[in-house]
C-alpha positions in Angstrom: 15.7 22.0 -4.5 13.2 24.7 -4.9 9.7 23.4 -6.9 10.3 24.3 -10.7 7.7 27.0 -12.4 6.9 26.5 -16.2 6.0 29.8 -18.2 4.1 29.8 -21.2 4.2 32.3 -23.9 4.3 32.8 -27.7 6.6 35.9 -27.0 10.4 34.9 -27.1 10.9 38.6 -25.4 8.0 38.4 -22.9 9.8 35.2 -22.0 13.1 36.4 -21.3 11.8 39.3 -19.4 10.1 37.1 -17.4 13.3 35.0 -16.8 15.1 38.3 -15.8 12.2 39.4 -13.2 12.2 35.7 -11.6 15.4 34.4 -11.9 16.9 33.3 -8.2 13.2 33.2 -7.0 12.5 30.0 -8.4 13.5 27.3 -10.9 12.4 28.4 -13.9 11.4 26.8 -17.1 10.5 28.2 -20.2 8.2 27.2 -23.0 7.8 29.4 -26.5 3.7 28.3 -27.3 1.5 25.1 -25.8 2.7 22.7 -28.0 6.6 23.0 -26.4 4.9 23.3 -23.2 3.5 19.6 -23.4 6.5 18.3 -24.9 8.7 19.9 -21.5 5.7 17.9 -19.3 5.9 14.6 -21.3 9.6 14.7 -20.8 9.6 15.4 -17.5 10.1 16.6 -14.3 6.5 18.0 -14.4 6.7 21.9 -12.9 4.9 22.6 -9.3 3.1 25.7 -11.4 2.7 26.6 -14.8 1.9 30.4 -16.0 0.4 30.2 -19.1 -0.4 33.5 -21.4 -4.1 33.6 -23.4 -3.6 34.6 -26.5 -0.5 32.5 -28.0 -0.4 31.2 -31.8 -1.9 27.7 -32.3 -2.5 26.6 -29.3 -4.0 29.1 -27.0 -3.9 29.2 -23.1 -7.5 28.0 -22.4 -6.5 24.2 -24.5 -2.7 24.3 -22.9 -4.0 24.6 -19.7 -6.6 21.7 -20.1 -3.8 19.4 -21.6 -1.6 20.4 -18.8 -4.7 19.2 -16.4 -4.6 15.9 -18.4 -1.0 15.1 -18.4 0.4 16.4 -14.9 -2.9 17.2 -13.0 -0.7 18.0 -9.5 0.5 21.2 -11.0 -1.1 24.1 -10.4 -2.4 26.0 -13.6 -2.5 30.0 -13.6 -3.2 32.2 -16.6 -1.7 35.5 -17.3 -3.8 37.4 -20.2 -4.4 40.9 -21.3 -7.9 40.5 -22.1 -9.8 40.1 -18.9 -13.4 40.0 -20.4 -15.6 37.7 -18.6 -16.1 35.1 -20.5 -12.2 34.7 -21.1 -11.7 34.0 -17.5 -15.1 31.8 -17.3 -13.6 29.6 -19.6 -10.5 29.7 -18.2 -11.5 28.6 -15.1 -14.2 25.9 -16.3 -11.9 24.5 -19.1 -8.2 24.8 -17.4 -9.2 24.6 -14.2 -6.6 27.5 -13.3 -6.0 28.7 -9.7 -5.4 32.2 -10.0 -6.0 34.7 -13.2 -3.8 37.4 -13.6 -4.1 40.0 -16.0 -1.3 42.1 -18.2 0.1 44.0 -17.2 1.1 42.4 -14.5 3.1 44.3 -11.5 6.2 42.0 -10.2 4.6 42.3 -6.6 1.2 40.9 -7.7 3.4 38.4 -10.1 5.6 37.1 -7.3 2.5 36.9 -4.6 1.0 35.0 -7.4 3.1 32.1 -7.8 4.0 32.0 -4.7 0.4 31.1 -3.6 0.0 29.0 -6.7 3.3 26.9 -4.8 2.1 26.8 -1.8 -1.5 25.3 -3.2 1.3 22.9 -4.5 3.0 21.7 -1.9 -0.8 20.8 -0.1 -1.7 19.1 -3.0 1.2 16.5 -3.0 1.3 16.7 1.3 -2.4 15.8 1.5 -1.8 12.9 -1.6 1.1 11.7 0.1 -0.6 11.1 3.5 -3.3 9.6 1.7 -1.2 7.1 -0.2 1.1 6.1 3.6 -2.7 5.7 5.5 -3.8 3.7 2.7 -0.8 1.7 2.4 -0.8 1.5 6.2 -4.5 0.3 6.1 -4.4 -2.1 3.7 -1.3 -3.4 6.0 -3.2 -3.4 9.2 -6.2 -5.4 7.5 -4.1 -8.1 5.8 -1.3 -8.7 8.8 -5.0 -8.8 10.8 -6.4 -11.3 8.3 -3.0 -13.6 8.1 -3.6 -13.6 11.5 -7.3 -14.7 12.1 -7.8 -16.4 9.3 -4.7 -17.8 8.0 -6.3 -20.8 5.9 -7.8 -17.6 4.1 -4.6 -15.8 3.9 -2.9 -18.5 2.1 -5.9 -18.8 -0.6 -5.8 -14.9 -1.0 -1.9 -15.0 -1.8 -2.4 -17.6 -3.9 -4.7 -15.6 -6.0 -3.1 -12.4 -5.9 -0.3 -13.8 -7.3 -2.3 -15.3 -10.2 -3.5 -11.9 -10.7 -0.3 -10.4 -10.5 0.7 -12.6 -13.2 -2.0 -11.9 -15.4 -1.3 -8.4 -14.7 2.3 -9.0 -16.3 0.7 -10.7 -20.0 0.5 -8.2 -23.1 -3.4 -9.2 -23.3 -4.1 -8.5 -20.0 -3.5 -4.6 -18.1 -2.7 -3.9 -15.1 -5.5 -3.7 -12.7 -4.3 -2.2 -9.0 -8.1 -2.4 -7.8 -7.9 -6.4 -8.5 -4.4 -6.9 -7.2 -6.0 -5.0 -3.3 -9.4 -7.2 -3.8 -7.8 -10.3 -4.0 -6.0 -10.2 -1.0 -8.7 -8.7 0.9 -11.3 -10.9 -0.8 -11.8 -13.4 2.6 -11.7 -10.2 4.8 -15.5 -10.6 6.1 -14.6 -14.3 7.1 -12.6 -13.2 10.2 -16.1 -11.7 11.5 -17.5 -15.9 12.0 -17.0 -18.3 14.9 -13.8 -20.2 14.6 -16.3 -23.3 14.5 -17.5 -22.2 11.1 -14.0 -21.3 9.8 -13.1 -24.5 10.5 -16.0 -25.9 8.7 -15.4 -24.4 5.9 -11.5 -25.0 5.7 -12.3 -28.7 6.0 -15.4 -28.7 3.3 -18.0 -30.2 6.3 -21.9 -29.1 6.0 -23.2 -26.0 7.0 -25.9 -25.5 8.7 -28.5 -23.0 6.8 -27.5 -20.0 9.5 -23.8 -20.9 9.3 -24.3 -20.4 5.1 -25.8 -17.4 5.3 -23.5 -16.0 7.3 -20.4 -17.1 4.8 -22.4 -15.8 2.1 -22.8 -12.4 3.5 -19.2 -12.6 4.7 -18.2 -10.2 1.8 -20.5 -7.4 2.2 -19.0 -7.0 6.0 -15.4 -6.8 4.1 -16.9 -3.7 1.7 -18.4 -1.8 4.4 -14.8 -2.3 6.4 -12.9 -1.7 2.8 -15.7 1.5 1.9 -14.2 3.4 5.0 -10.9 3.6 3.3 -10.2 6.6 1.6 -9.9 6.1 -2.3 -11.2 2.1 -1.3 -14.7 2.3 -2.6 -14.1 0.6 -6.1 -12.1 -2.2 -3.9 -14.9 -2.7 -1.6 -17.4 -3.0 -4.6 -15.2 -5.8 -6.1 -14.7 -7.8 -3.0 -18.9 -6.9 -2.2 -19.3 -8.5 -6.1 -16.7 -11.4 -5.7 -18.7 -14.4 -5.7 -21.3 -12.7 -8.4 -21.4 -15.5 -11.1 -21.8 -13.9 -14.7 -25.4 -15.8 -15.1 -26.2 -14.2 -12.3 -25.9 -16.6 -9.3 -24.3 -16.5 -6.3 -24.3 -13.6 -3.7 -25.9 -10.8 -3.9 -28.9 -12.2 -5.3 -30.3 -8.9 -6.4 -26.9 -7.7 -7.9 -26.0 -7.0 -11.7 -25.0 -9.8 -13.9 -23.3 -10.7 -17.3 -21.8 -7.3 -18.7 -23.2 -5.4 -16.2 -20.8 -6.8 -13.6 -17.5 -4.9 -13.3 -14.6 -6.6 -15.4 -12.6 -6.9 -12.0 -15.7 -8.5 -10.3 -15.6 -11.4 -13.2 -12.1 -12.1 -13.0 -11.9 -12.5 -9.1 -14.8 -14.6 -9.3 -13.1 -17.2 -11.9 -9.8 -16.9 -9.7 -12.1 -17.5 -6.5 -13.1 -20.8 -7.7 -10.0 -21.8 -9.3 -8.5 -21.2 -5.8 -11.3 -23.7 -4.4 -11.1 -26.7 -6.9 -7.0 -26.3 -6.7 -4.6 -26.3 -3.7 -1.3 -26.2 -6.2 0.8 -22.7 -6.8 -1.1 -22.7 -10.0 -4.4 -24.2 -11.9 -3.9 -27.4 -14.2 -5.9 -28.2 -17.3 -8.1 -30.3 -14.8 -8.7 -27.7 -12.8 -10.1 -25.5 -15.7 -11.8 -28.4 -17.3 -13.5 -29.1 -13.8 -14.6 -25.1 -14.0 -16.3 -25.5 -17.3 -18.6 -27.8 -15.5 -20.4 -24.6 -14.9 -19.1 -22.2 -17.8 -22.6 -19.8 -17.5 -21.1 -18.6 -14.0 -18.3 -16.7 -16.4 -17.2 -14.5 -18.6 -16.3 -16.9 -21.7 -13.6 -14.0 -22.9 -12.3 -13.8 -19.9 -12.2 -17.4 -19.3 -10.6 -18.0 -22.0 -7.9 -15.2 -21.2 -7.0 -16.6 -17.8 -6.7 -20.0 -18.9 -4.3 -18.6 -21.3 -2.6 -17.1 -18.6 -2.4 -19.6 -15.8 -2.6 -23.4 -17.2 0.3 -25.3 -17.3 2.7 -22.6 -15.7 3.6 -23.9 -12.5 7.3 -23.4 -12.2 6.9 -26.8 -10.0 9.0 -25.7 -6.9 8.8 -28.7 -5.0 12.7 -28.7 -3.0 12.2 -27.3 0.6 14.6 -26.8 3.5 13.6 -26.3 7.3 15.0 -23.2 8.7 14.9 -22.0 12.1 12.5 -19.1 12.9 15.5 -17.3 13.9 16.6 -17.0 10.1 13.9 -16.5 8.6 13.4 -13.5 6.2 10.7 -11.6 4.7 9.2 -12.6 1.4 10.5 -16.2 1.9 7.5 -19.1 0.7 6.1 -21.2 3.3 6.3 -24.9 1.8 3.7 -25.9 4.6 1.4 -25.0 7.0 2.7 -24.2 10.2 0.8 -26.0 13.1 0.7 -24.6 17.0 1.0 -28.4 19.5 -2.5 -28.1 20.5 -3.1 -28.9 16.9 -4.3 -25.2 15.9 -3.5 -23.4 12.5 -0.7 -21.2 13.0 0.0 -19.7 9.3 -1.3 -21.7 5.9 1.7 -22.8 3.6 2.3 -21.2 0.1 2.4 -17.9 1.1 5.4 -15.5 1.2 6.3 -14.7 4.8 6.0 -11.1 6.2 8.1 -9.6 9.1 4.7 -9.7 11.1 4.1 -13.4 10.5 8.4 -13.8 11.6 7.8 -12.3 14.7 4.7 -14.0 15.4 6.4 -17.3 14.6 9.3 -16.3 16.8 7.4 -15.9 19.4 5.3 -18.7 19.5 8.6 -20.4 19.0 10.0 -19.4 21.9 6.9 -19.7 24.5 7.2 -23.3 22.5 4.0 -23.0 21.2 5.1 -24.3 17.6 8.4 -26.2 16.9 11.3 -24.2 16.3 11.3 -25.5 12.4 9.9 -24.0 9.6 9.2 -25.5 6.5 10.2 -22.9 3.1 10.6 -23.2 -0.7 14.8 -23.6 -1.3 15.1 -20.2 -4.1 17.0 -17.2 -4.5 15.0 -16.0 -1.3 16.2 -18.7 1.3 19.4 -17.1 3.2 20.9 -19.0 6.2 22.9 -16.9 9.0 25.6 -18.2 11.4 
């Protein structure tokens, strides 16, 4: 289906002369003023291009055009105007942000060349936004299958808390917030940078020497310069540099901003961070936020107060579990427990939803008999046994 132009104009004529010129060339809308115009785009499908004419009643094209920007800023503005002085198309250009500027009278051939450049600076627009959104979505992939991985103990704790988020992010009080939902998971990121001594160390609460806690500490400013590389990342990376940023103003960085100076996102991860570490349930009990309060100057008491709200006391309690095979296993099926190679080592943490990377690891592992051939997964809607 061919991309849809929107024209604009006051002129119920000018408007079906324009639909004469054009029609078979492209998929035509039509709009008589700005304020129909907006009301088309609200409604929806949004037009690849819109041609907008200057001087309308009410609404001229200069405020149309910078509403359009506003509401569907993909489609690419042009104005069509018989008064070409320069400060017309200065503000035109400034205000609407319009590609091209033609002027009446227009002649088809210039009309047509027109808006057929204005579609093809369309169809870049959406081909360069929709490689950016599969490489990012293909990034973030890489860097979480790559975490599971290395640092599974970290994995699990990261799931855990991006699902707390994910259900804050589904309360009236509390928006959605996509840049919280990407730093929680790749919040222990940095951590797959230490010795596997340390790791361990740190899974199992032992003493650390005062290299080995320097090196944790800094562990997430190596995840923000991996994250900052990322296109459209940078906001990510800040939040998982700022994650352990108490609202007092302890904890790493030392030299970072505090109290309402910290980003929102940056005081929520870090009362979900140690949430995470005082509890090793799907979801935080009264103890666990009475055990937090301990040290209530390290938070944001609104925001405290809003994911206690949220969180305490809404464990579904899932406790029935079934051991499958690793030959039936399915994507987004909960791991009940940690999965543990012969030799003793960590394979994959328990309480997190299963990927098809983690299947395939466990299959093979499984079949090199590296693990045992039984996996241990929550009995839900998910769970599906084959023949």
């Amino acid at each position: 289906m061919p991309e849809a132009v929107l024209i604009v104009d006051d002129d119920a004529n000018l408007l079906s002369s324009m639909r004469r010129q054009l029609r078979g060339k492209y998929e035509l809308m039509m709009a008589q003023g700005g304020e129909e115009a907006l009301g088309l785009l609200r409604q929806g499908p949004v037009p690849a291009v819109i041609l907008c004419d200057m001087r309308m009643g009410g609404m001229d094209g200069i405020e149309t055009l910078s509403r359009v920007k506003e509401i569907s800023p993909e489609t690419v503005r042009v104005m069509l105007t018989g008064n070409a002085d320069m400060q017309t198309a200065v503000d035109a250009i400034n205000t609407g942000a319009i590609f091209r500027f033609l002027t009446k009278p227009c002649p088809h051939e210039v009309l047509v060349s027109g808006l057929d450049a204005a579609i093809a600076q369309y169809r870049l627009i959406t081909a360069e936004r929709d490689l950016l959104e599969k490489t990012l979505a293909g990034s973030i992939k890489v860097l979480v299958d790559m975490l599971a991985m290395a640092y599974p103990q970290g994995y699990s704790r990261a799931t855990r808390i991006r699902g707390w988020v994910r259900k804050l992010n589904a309360l009236s009080n509390m928006p959605h917030r996509w840049q919280l939902d990407l730093a929680a998971i790749l919040a222990p990121l940095g951590m797959i940078s230490l010795p596997p001594e340390v790791l361990e160390k740190v899974h199992r609460g032992q003493p650390l020497s005062e290299a080995e806690a320097t090196l944790v500490d800094r562990a997430p400013e190596l995840a923000r310069n991996v994250i900052g590389n990322i296109p459209r990342m940078g906001g990510v990376a800040q939040l998982v540099y700022l994650q352990n940023r108490g609202y007092d103003g302890s904890g790493f960085p030392a030299d970072g901003p505090q109290g309402d100076d910290l980003p929102v996102d940056a005081r929520i991860l870090k009362i979900l961070n140690d949430l995470s570490a005082i509890s090793s349930a799907m979801m935080p009990s009264k103890i666990d936020f009475t055990v937090l309060e301990l040290n209530a100057g390290r938070y944001d008491p609104f925001l405290l107060k809003k994911v206690r709200a949220g969180l305490e006391n809404n464990d579904a309690g899932r406790t029935a579990t079934t051991h499958l095979s690793t030959a039936v296993l399915l994507p987004g099926m909960d791991l009940a427990r940690d999965v543990v190679a012969v030799n003793g080592r960590l394979v994959l943490a328990g309480l997190v939803p299963l990927s098809e990377a983690h299947i395939e690891r466990l299959r093979t592992l499984a079949k090199l008999k590296l693990i045992e051939d039984s996996v241990v997964v929550f009995i839900d809607d998910k769970v599906v046994t084959r023949d």
